[in-house]
C-alpha positions as CSV (number, residue, x, y, z in Angstrom):
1,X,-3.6,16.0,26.9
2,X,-1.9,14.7,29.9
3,X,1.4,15.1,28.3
4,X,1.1,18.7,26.9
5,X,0.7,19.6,30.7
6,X,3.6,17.1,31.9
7,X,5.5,19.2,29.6
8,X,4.6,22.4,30.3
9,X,5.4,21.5,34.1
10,X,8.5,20.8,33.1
11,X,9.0,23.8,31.2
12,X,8.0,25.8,34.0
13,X,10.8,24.2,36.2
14,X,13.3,24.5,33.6
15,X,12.6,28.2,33.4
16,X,12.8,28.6,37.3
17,X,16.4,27.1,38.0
18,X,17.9,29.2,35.0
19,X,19.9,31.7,35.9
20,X,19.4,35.0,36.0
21,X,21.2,37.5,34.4
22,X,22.7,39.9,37.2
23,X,21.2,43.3,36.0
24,X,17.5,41.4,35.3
25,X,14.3,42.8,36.2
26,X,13.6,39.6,37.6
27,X,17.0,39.8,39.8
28,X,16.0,42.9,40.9
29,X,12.4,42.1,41.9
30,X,14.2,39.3,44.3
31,X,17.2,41.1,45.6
32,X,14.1,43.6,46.6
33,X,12.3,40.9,48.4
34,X,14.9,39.6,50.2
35,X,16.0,42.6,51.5
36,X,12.9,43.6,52.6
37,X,12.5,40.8,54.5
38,X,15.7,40.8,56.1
39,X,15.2,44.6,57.1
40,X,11.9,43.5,58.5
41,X,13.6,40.6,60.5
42,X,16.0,43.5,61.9
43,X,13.0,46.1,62.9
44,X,11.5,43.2,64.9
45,X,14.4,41.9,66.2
46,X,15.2,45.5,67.0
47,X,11.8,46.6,68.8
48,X,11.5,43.3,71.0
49,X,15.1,43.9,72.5
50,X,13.9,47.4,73.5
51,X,10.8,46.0,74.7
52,X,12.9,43.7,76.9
53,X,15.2,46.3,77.8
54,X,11.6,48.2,78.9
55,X,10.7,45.3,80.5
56,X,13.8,45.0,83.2
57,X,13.3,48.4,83.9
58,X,9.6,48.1,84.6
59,X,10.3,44.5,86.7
60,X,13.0,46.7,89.0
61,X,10.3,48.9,89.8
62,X,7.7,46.5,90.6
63,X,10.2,44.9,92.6
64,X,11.0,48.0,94.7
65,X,7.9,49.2,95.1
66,X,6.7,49.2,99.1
67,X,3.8,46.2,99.4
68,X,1.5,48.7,101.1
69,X,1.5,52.0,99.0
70,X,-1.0,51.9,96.5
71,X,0.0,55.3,94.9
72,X,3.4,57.6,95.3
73,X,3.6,60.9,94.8
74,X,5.7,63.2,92.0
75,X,8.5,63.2,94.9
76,X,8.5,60.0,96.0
77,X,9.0,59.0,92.7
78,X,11.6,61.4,91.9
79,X,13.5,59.8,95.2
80,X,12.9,56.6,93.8
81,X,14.4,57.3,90.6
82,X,17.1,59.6,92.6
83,X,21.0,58.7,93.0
84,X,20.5,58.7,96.5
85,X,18.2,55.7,95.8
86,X,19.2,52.7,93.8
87,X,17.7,52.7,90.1
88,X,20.4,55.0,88.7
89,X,23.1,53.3,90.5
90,X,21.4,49.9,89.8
91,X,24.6,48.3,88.2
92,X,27.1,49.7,90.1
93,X,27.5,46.4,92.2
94,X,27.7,44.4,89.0
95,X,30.7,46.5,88.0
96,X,32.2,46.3,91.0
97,X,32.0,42.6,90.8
98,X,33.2,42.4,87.1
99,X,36.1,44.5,87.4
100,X,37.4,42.5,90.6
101,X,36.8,39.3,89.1
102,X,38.1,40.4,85.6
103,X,35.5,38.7,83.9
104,X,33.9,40.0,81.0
105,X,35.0,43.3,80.2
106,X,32.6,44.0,77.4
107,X,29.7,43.1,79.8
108,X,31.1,45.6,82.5
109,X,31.8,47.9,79.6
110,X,28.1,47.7,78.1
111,X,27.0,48.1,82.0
112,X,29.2,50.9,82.8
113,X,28.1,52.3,79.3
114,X,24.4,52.2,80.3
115,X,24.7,53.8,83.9
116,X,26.7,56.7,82.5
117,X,24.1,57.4,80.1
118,X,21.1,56.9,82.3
119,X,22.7,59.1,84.7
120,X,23.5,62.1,82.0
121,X,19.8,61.5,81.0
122,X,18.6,61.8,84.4
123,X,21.1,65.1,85.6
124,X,20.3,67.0,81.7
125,X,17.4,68.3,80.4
126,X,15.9,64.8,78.7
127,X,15.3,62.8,82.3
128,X,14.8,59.2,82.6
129,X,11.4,57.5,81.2
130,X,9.7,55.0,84.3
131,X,6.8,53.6,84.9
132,X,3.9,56.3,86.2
133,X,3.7,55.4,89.4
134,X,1.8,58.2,90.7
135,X,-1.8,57.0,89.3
136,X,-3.4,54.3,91.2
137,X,-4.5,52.3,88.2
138,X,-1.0,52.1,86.8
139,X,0.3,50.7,89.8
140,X,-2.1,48.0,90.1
141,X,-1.5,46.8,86.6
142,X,2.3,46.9,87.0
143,X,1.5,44.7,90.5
144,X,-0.6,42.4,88.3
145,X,2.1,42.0,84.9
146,X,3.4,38.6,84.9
147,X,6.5,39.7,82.5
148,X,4.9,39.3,79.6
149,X,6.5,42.0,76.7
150,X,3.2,42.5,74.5
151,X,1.7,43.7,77.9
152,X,4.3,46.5,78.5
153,X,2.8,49.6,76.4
154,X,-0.4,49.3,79.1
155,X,1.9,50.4,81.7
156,X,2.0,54.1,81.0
157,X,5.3,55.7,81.7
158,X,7.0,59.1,82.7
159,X,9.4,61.0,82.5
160,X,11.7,61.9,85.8
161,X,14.5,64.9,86.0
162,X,16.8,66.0,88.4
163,X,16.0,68.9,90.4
């Protein structure tokens, strides 16, 4: 009895390292798989470098935000945000910097990129998502995050236009 299931075993294994025909079922059920799990690699990969992108945004914020207001209004918010201020104009020192140094011109690209966009987003109808710092609550958790992604989406967020 102990050798009919010694063979079978073996069987078994012989029958997994064939090789499939191209156009198999079987082939198919695998090349399914894998890509499936490589598309799911890509959506998480995808969502934690927006998270992290998020994340900077959220951490300049905190760090800009005066130790003794516990709540800002609708415009002090807006001037925050502002060009006049520094969040849309946030990389323009690191561009400045790049460029003179000639130093990595895709990074000062990608930057340049970025600011271009934020500002077209912050000047047209769309504005530019930050943290709601106009309710009290909001701004005590963003005083209290530590940096840690999975704790972004508890910082509620809105959106800021140009008047």
């Amino acid at each position: 009895m102990g050798r009919k299931a010694a063979t079978k075993a073996a069987a078994k294994s012989e029958q997994r390292q064939k090789a499939l025909h191209p156009t198999s079922r079987k082939a198919k059920q695998m090349n399914k798989k894998y890509l499936r799990k490589s598309k799911l690699i890509d959506q998480k990969r995808s969502s934690n470098f927006k998270q992290f992108k998020k994340g900077v945004d959220i951490l300049w914020f905190r760090e800009h935000l005066p130790q003794d207001v516990t709540v800002l209004t609708k415009d002090q918010l807006a001037y925050l945000t502002s060009d006049n201020y520094r969040y849309v104009k946030r990389f323009d020192d690191e561009i400045k910097s790049l460029e003179e140094q000639q130093k990595s011109k895709h990074r000062c690209m990608m930057l340049s990129e970025r600011a271009q966009h934020e500002m077209r987003l912050f000047c047209g109808s769309h504005g530019i998502d930050v943290p709601d710092l106009t309710d009290p609550d909001n701004v005590q958790r963003l005083r209290e995050w530590q940096g840690e992604l999975n704790a972004i989406p508890t910082i509620k967020r809105t959106v800021i236009k140009k008047e």
